[in-house]
Residue, then its C-alpha position, 0 to 999 in steps of 0.5 A: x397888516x392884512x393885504x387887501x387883494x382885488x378881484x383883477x389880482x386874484x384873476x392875473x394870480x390865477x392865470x399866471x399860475x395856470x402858464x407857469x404850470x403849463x410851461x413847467x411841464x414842458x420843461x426838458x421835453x418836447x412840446x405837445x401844443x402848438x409852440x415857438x418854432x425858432x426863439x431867439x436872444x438878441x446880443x449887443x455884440x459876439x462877446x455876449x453872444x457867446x455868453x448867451x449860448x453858454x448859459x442856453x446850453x446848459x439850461x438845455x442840458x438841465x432841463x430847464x428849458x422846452x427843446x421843441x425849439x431851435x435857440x439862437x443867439x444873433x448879435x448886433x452888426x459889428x461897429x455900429x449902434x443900431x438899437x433895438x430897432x435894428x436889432x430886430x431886422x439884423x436878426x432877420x437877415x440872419x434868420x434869412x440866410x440860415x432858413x431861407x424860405x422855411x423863414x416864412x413858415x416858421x413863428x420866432x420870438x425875439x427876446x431884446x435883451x442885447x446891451x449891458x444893465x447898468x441900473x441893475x448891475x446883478x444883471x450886466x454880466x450874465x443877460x438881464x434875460x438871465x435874472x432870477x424870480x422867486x418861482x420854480x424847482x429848478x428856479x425860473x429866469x426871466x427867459x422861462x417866464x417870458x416863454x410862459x406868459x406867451x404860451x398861448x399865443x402861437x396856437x393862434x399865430x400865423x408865421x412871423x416875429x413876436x418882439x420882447x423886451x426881456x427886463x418887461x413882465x406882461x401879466x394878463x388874462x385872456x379869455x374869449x374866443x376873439x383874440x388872434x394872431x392872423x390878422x395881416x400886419x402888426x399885432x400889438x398887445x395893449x393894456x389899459x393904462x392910467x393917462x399918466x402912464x401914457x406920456x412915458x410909453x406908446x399909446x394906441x388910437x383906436x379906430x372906434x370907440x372902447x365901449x362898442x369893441x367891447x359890446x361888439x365882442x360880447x355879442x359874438x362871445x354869446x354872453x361868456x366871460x371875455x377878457x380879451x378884444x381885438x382891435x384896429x388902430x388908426x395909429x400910435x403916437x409915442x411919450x405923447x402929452x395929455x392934450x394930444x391923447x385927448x385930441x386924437x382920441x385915444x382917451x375913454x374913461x373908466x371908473x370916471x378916470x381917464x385910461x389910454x391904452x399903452x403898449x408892450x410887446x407885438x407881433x409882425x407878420x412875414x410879411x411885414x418883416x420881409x418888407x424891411x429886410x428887403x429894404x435893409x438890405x438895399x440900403x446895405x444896413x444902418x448906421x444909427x439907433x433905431x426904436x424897435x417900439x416908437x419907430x416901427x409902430x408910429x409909422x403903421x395905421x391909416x392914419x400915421x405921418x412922418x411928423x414923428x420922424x422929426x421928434x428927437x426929443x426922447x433921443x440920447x444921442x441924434x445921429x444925422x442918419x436919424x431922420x432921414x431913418x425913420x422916414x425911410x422906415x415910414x414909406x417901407x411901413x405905411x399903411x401897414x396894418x395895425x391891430x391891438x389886442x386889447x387885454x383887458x385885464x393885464x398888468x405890465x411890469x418893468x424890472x429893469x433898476x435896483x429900485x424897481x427890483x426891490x420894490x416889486x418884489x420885496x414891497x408889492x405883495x399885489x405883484x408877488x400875487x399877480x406872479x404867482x410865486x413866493x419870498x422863496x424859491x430854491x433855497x436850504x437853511x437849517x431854520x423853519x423859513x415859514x414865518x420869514x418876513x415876507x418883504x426878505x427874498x430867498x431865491x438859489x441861496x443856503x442860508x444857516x440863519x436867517x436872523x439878521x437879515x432886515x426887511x426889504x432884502x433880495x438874497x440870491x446864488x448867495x452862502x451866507x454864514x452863521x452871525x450875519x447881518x443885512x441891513x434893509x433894502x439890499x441885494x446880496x447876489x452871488x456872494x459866498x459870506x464868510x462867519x459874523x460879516x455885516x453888511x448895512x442898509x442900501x447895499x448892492x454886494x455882487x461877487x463875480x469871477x474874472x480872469x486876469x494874466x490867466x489866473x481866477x480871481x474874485x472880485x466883490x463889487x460894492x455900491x449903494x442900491x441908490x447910487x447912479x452908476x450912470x451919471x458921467x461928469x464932463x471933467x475930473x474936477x466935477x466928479x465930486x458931485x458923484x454919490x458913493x454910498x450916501x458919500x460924495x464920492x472924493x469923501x468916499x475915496x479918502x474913506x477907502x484910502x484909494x486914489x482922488x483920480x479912479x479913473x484911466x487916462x483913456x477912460x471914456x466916461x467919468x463915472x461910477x461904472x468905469x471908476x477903478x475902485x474894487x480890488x481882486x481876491x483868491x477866494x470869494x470870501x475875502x473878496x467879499x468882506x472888503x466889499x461889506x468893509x467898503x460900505x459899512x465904512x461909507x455908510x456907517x462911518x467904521x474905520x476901513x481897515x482893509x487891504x488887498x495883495x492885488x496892486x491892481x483896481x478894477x471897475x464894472x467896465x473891467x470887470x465885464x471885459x475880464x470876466x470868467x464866464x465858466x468860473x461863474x458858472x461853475x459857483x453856481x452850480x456849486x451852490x446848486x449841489x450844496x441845496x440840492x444834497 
């Protein structure tokens, strides 16, 4: 079936390519343009700061990355959960004392990408700042392609820090000479929206009416094409309801439906920063979660109130510092000023679970185009791949045959053997497969490498792309509403002859996450073939006949703690020979 492809895909198509080129020639070098001074990681805790300057090292020494800038990995403060939020002020206070008043003159990007996926378990070990996209030779992370959609910006950016969610891909246009970075305060990215998109993200009120910033701006651009308008906001209301969009205004329509303008990553100047790290630093930190997005650009805007400091209802778990938080952060902020720039033809993505994962790039051919890259990238086979089916993914993979694998598949840093088969609407990561190995439909096949006593050993972990690894139980005897590859799970257990009570005493949550289930093996072939054994035994009924020498389980959480970060690597870079040879 033939793909019909709108104008604005063809322009998003055309302009992604156009920064993926301009970054790719930047790769390994210094920059000739206006760039990044300082790029920063944010890390949950020093672990996986030093996995994040492991991986940013030997990017660097790859040439996968632009040297004009100085890299930094800063994790949270230790011992206590502050969130994104506070994340990013955390971040200031090192950058502070590391640059001390050259921090005023520096531009930053900061890349949220601290805490561990779990609704995407390919991305927990390594970052989900690290997750590989069908683009480039030497593929594109997430990182690359993040630096590449902000390419422009700097030129037009006074000092200060530009703030990311690293799983949230922004794809936009920007044509006119309007659009800057100098104004004082908060600049934000806007995009148009459908009203439905803004209950579940922060919508901008604007301070007139859509129609005449647009008119406004077409004067001054003097009749050339312009994608891209500036302007000023009252205030930003965050997951509001349809009726309040209305009342405050931020409704226009387009087409005859109705649009809001939603929010995506944004940049604070200098000043702005220095105004809540001086506050943070008075109050000697935080001590609870604060939202980089809703609690930060809720309290900016001439017409902001603290009335959002009291809504908890989008909050997990409300600290009795929540509040009072966040009205102290409103009197630091108030009468800030807020400034959008409107994109006017953009899209915004989250890749952040299993599903969105296989759907944007295995299904949505719109994304694939707006992005700019391919169902292969960095991959060798001993077949002619150009007739694969298009919803199969190949990303850093050696692939002997390509015919059993189903519709709906990401394959990545994967060895797959001749007499294999994959069934649909899974993703196979990591995996080195042994000749004539199965794997069915909705399958999540993850090899990683841990150490344990000191010794490597490999462990395959195996879930169904469906499962909720999330979802916790209050106690033992309610666990068997947990979902295990279509099987409750105590049906599961019983299936793969393991123990009705996973769990270790001192387990803090009952869940898939901390479930012992996945033993240990001496090579990633085997590890991998009773992860493919423990699915197909649950999701097709076969007889699970496997066995491991390891006595000991691990679950996701272990394997986190225990993982061989080197090791890892060092399959990869394997792998990366085999295709490169």
């Amino acid at each position: 079936m033939e793909i019909q492809i709108s104008s604005l895909s063809n322009d998003l198509h055309k302009a992604t390519k156009e920064k993926v080129q301009k970054l790719d020639s930047i790769r390994g070098k210094e920059s000739l343009f206006p760039f990044w001074d300082i790029i920063v990681l944010s890390a949950l805790d020093e672990e996986q700061q030093r996995l994040y300057e492991t991986q940013i090292k030997e990017k660097l020494s790859r040439k996968e990355l632009p040297i004009s800038p100085t890299y930094h990995v800063l994790h949270d403060p230790v011992g206590v959960k502050v969130g994104n939020g506070g994340g990013v002020i955390s971040v200031l206070d090192d950058l502070s004392k590391i640059y001390q008043d050259n921090l005023k003159k520096k531009k930053v990007l900061i890349l949220l990408s601290g805490g561990y996926s779990q609704r995407l378990p390919s991305a927990s070990l390594l970052g989900k700042v690290f997750t590989a996209l069908p683009l480039g030779n030497p593929i594109f992370q997430m990182i690359e392609f993040k630096l590449a959609m902000y390419i422009d910006f700097p030129q037009r950016m006074k000092s200060g820090v530009f703030v990311s969610s690293s799983d949230c891909i922004e794809l936009y246009e920007l044509t006119g000479e309007e659009w800057t970075f100098m104004n004082p305060g908060v600049t934000a990215l806007a995009h148009p929206s459908p009203i439905d998109i803004g209950t579940t993200h922060g919508v901008y009120v604007l301070d007139e009416p859509v129609e005449n910033i647009v008119k406004e701006a077409s004067v001054k651009s003097r009749g050339t094409t312009c994608s891209a308008f500036m302007g000023k906001c009252l205030k930003m209301i965050h997951k509001p309801s349809k009726e309040l969009m209305r009342s405050c205004g931020a409704v226009f329509l387009k087409e005859e439906e109705e649009y809001i303008y939603s929010d995506s990553a944004y940049f604070m100047d200098i000043e702005t920063g220095l105004l809540l790290l001086d506050w943070y630093r008075k109050r000697n930190g935080i001590q609870c979660e604060i939202d980089a997005y809703g609690d930060f650009l809720q309290a900016l805007g001439p017409q902001a109130t603290k009335e959002y400091c009291q809504n908890v209802k989008n909050v997990t778990m409300v600290d009795e510092e929540l509040i009072p938080t966040r009205e102290e952060i409103f009197d630091v902020l108030r009468q800030t000023q807020l400034n959008v720039l409107m994109l006017n033809k953009s899209k915004f993505y989250h890749l952040g679970t299993t599903k969105e994962y296989l759907e944007h790039f295995c299904q949505d051919h719109l994304f694939r185009n707006e992005m700019s890259c391919s169902n292969q990238a960095m991959v060798k086979s001993s077949q002619f791949l150009k007739d694969l089916d298009n919803s199969i993914v190949l990303i850093h993979s050696l692939i002997k045959n390509t015919d059993g694998i189903s519709r709906n598949v990401v394959i990545e840093y994967t060895e797959l053997s001749e007499g294999c088969s994959i069934g649909s609407n899974s993703i196979i990561s990591n995996n080195v497969f042994p000749v004539g190995v199965s794997v069915p439909e909705k399958s999540f096949i993850h090899t990683v490498v841990i150490r344990d006593e000191g010794m490597a050993k490999y462990v395959t972990i195996a879930f169904g792309t469906d499962d909720n690894l999330k979802k916790s139980c209050q106690s033992r005897s309610d666990t068997v509403s947990l979902k295990y590859a279509s099987l409750s799970f105590d049906k599961a257990l019983e299936k793969l002859k393991l123990s009705k009570d996973p769990w270790p005493e001192e387990s803090p949550l009952l869940n898939l996450w901390h479930a012992r289930i996945f033993p240990s093996f001496s090579s990633p072939e085997q590890a991998l073939r009773h992860g493919a054994a423990m699915l197909s035994s649950c999701r097709i009924d076969t007889k699970f006949e496997m066995e491991s020498s390891e006595e000991r389980l691990y679950s996701m959480a272990d394997i986190l703690k225990l993982k061989d970060v080197e090791g890892f690597l060092n399959m990869r870079s394997q792998l990366r020979q085999k295709i490169v040879d």
